[in-house]
C-alpha positions as CSV (number, residue, x, y, z in Angstrom):
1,X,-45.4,-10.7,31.3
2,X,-43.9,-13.8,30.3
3,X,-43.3,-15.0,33.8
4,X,-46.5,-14.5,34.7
5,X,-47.4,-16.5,32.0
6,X,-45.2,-19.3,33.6
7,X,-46.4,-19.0,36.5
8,X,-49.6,-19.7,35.2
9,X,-48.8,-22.4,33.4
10,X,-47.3,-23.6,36.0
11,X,-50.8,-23.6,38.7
12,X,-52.5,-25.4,35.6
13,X,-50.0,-28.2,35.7
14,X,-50.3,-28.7,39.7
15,X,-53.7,-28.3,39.5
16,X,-53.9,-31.1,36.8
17,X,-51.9,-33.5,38.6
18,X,-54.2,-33.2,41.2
19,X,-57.4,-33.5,39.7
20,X,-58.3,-36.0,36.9
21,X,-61.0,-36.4,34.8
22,X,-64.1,-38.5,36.1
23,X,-65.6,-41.2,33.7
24,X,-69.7,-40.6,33.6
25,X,-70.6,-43.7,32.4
26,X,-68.2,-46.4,33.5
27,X,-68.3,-45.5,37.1
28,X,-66.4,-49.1,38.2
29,X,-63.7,-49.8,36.0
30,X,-61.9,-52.2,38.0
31,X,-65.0,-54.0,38.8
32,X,-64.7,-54.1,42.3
33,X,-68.1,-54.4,42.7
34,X,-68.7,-56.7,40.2
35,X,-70.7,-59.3,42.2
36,X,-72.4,-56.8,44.5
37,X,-74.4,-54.6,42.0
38,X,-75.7,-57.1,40.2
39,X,-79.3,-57.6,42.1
40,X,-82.1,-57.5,40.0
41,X,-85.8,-58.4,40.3
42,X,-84.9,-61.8,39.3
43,X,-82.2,-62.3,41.9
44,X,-84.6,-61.9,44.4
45,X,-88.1,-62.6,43.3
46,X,-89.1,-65.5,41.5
47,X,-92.1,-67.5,41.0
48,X,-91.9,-71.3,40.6
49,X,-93.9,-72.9,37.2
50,X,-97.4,-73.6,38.6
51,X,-97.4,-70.7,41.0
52,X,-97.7,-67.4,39.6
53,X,-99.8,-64.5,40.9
54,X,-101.8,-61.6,38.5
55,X,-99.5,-60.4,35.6
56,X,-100.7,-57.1,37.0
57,X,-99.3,-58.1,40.2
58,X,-96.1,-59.4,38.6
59,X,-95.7,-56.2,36.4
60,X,-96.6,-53.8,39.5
61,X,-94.4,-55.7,41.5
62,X,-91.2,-55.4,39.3
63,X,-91.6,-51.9,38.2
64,X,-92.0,-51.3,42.2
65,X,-88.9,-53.0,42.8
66,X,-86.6,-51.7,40.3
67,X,-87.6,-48.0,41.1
68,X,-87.3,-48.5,44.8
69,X,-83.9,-49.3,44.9
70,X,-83.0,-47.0,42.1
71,X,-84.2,-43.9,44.1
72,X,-83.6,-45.7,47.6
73,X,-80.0,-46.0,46.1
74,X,-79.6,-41.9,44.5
75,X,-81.5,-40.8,48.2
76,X,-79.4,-42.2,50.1
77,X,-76.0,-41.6,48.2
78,X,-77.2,-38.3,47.9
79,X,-77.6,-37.9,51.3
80,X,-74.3,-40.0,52.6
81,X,-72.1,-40.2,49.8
82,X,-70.4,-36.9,50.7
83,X,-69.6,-37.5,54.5
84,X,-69.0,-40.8,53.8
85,X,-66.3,-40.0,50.6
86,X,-64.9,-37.2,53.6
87,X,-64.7,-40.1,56.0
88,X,-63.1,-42.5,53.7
89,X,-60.5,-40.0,52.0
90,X,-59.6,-39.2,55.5
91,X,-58.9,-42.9,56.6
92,X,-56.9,-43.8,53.4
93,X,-55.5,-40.3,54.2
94,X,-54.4,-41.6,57.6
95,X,-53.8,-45.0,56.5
96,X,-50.9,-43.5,53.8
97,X,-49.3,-41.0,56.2
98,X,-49.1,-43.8,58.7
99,X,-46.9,-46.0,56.3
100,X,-45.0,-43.2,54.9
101,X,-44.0,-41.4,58.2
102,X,-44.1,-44.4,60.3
103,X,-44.2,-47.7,58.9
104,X,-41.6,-47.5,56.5
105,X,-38.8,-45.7,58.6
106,X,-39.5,-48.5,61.3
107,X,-39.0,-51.5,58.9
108,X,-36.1,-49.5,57.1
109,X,-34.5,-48.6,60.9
110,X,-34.9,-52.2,61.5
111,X,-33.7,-53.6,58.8
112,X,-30.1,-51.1,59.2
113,X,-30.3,-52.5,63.2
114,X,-30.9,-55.8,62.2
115,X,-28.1,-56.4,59.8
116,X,-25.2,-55.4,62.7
117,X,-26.9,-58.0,65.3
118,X,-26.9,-61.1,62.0
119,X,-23.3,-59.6,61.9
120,X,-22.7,-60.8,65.1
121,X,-24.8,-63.4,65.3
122,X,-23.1,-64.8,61.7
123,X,-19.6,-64.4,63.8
124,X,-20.7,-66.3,66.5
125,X,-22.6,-69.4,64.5
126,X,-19.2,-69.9,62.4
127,X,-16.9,-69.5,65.8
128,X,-18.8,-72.1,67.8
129,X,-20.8,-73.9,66.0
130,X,-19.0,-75.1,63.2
131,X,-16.0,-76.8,64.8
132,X,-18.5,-78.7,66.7
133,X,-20.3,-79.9,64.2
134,X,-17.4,-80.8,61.9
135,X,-15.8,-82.7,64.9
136,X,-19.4,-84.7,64.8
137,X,-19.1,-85.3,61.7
138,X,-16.0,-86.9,61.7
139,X,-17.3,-89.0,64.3
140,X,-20.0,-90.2,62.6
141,X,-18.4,-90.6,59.4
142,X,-17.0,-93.6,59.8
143,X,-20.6,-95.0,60.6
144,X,-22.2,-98.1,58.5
145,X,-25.5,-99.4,58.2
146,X,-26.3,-102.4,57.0
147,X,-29.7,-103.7,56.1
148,X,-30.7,-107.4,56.1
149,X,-33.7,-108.9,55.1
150,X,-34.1,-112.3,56.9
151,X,-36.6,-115.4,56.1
């Protein structure tokens, strides 16, 4: 009994730490979409001073507007949000296995494969190429300049 009460205790932990509790009302709380969302009447309709239609007109005209893309908006995520969220939890899906099981152990293999070559190449720098430049540096050394300013 008591391990079966483990065991159960133990799905309810999994099964929290892969579900998390949704938040109703602030449905962007990184404010990515900050700048997008924020379209209203105004935004898009406006008349200048000295050219206005009917207030009937004007009033019809915003209520049409803000209820149009309120229910164009529901329909449609209604309609695509699912597929889409499948399509989109599949590519960041892809997108992670990809850097864990690929890009990762290529930059870590390179890195291991890399660091015998700059061996090498560290070996060869300092056998070759620092006599020769110490030797020019010896020559040039004993170099003066002299700068004259003449009237």
């Amino acid at each position: 009994m008591a391990e079966e009460q483990t065991e159960l205790e133990e799905r309810i932990i999994i099964k929290d730490q892969l579900t998390k509790e949704i938040d109703l009302v602030n449905r962007d709380p990184k404010r990515i979409n900050e700048d997008v969302v924020k379209v209203d009447f105004e935004d898009v309709i406006a008349e200048p001073v000295g050219t206005y239609s009917f207030d009937g007109v004007w009033k019809t005209s915003y209520t049409t507007f803000t209820v149009s893309k309120y229910w164009c908006y529901r329909l449609l995520s209604a309609i695509l949000g699912i597929p889409l969220a499948v399509v989109w939890g599949f590519l960041f899906a892809l997108i992670s296995f990809c850097h864990i099981w690929a890009v990762v152990p290529c930059i870590k293999s390179y890195l291991i494969e890399i660091q015998c070559v700059s061996r090498i190449y560290s070996l060869c720098i300092h056998t070759f190429c620092d006599p020769l430049f110490e030797a020019l540096s010896k020559i040039c050394s004993n170099i003066r300049v002299a700068l004259r300013k003449e009237i």
